[in-house]
C-alpha positions in Angstrom: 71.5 -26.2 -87.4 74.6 -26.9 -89.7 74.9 -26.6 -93.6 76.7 -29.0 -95.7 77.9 -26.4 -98.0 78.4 -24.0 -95.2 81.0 -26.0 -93.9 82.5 -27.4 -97.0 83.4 -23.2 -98.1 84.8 -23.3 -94.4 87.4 -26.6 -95.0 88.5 -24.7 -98.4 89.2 -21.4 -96.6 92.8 -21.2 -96.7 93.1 -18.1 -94.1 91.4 -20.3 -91.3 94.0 -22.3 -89.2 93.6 -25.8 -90.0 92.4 -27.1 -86.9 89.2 -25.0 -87.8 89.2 -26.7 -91.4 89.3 -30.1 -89.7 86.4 -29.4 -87.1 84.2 -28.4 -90.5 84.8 -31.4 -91.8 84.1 -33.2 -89.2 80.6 -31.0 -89.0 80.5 -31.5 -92.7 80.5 -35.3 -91.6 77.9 -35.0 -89.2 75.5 -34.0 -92.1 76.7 -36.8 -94.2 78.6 -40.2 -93.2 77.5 -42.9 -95.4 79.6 -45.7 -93.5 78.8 -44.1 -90.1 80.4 -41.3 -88.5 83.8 -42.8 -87.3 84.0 -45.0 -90.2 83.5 -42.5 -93.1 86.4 -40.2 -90.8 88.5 -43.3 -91.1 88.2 -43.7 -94.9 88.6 -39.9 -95.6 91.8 -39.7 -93.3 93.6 -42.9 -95.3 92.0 -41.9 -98.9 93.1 -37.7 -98.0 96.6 -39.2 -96.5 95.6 -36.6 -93.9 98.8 -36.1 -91.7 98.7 -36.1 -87.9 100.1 -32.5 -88.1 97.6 -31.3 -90.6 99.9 -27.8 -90.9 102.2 -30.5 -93.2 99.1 -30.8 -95.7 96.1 -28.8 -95.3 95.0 -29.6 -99.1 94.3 -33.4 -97.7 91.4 -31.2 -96.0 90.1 -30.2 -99.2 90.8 -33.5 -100.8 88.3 -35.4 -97.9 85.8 -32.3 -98.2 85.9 -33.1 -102.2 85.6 -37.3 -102.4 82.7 -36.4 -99.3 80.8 -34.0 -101.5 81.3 -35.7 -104.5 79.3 -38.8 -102.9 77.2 -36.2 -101.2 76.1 -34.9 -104.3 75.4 -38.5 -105.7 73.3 -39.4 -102.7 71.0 -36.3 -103.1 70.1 -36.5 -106.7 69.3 -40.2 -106.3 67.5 -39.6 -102.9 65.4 -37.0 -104.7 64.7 -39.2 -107.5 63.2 -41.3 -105.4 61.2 -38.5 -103.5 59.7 -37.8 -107.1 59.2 -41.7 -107.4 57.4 -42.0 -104.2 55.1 -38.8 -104.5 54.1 -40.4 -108.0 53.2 -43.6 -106.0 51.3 -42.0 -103.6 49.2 -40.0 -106.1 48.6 -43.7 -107.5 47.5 -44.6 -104.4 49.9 -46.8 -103.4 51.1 -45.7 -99.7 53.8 -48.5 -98.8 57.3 -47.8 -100.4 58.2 -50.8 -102.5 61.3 -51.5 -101.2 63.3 -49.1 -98.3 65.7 -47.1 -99.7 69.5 -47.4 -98.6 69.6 -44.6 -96.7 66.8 -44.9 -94.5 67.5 -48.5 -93.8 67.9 -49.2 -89.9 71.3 -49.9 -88.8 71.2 -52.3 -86.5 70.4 -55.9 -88.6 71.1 -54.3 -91.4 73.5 -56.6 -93.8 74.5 -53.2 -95.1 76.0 -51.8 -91.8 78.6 -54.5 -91.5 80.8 -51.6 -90.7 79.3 -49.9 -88.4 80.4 -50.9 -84.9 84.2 -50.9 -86.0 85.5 -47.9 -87.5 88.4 -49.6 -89.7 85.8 -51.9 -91.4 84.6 -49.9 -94.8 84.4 -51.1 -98.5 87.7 -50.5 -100.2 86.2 -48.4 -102.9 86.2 -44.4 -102.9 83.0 -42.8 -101.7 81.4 -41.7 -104.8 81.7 -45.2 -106.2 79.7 -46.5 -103.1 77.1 -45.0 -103.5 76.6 -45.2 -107.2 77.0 -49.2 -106.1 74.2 -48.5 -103.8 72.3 -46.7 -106.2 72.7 -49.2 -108.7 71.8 -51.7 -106.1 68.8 -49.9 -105.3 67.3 -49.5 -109.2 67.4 -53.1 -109.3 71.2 -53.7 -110.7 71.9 -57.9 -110.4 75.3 -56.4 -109.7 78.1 -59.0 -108.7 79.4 -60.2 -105.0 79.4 -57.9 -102.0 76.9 -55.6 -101.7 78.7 -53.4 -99.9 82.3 -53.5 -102.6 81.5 -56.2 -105.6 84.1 -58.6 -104.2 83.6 -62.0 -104.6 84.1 -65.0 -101.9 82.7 -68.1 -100.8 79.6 -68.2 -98.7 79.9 -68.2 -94.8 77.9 -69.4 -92.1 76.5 -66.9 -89.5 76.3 -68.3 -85.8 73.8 -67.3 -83.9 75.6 -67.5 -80.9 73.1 -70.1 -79.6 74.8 -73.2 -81.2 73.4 -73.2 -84.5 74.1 -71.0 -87.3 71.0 -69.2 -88.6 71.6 -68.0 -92.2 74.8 -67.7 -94.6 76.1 -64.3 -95.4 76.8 -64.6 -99.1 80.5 -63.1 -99.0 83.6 -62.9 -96.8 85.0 -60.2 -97.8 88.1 -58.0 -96.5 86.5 -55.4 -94.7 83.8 -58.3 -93.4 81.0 -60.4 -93.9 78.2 -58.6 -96.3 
């Protein structure tokens, strides 16, 4: 079984070679990967400017490790929020959460997990301010345009593939419908 934090002191340890580093944070995204695995890679290569030859920059390890944990840390303190929430519930009696939290939501069908299939396909915005979107989102915020990023578009139809379209995703967006 892997640690988060573990793995994280690992990427910062400047006397391992770097392609050590890099296969922590790639554990370090096993443990947490908010967009899905190859997705959340993606976005912390481009947001790191992680070179090919990571022996040009091994900081843009510790940068990725950072903006991951950052969000990391985000996710757990809301995530245990709502542990406290839902224990509260349940000594009231009431034993079906109200609404699913983010996290635990299903991938497939999900409106969430537009980018899931294709790993270039992410929200624009750094990691930490996805998931205070999402947390926001998830405390009931009437927040503005995408889910996913905030941006705003016109409404687009969804085809079904059958010859009809079924329901209209309320934004196009760059990274996809939301």
């Amino acid at each position: 079984m892997t640690s988060f934090l573990t793995h994280r002191a690992r990427v910062h340890d400047a006397a391992l070679p770097p392609y050590r580093r890099h296969s922590a944070l790639r554990t370090c995204l096993t443990e947490f990967a908010p967009y899905g695995l190859r997705a959340t890679y993606h976005h912390l290569t481009v947001s790191a400017r992680m070179p090919r030859l990571l022996e040009a920059d091994p900081d843009s390890l510790v940068r990725a490790v950072e903006e991951l944990g950052e969000a990391r840390a985000l996710w757990l303190a809301r995530a245990e929020q709502y542990a406290a929430q839902r224990r509260a519930e349940k000594r009231a009696g009431r034993r079906e959460p109200p609404v699913t939290a983010w996290w635990d939501r299903p991938w497939r069908g999900s409106p969430d997990a537009v980018w899931c299939h294709d790993p270039f396909l992410y929200p624009p915005l750094s990691l930490p301010d996805y998931v205070r979107r999402q947390n926001a989102l998830l405390d009931g915020a009437e927040l503005p345009g995408c889910p996913a990023c905030g941006e705003e578009g016109p409404a687009v139809p969804a085809p079904t593939g059958h010859g009809r379209v079924e329901r209209l995703v309320a934004y196009e967006s760059p990274h996809g419908p939301c």
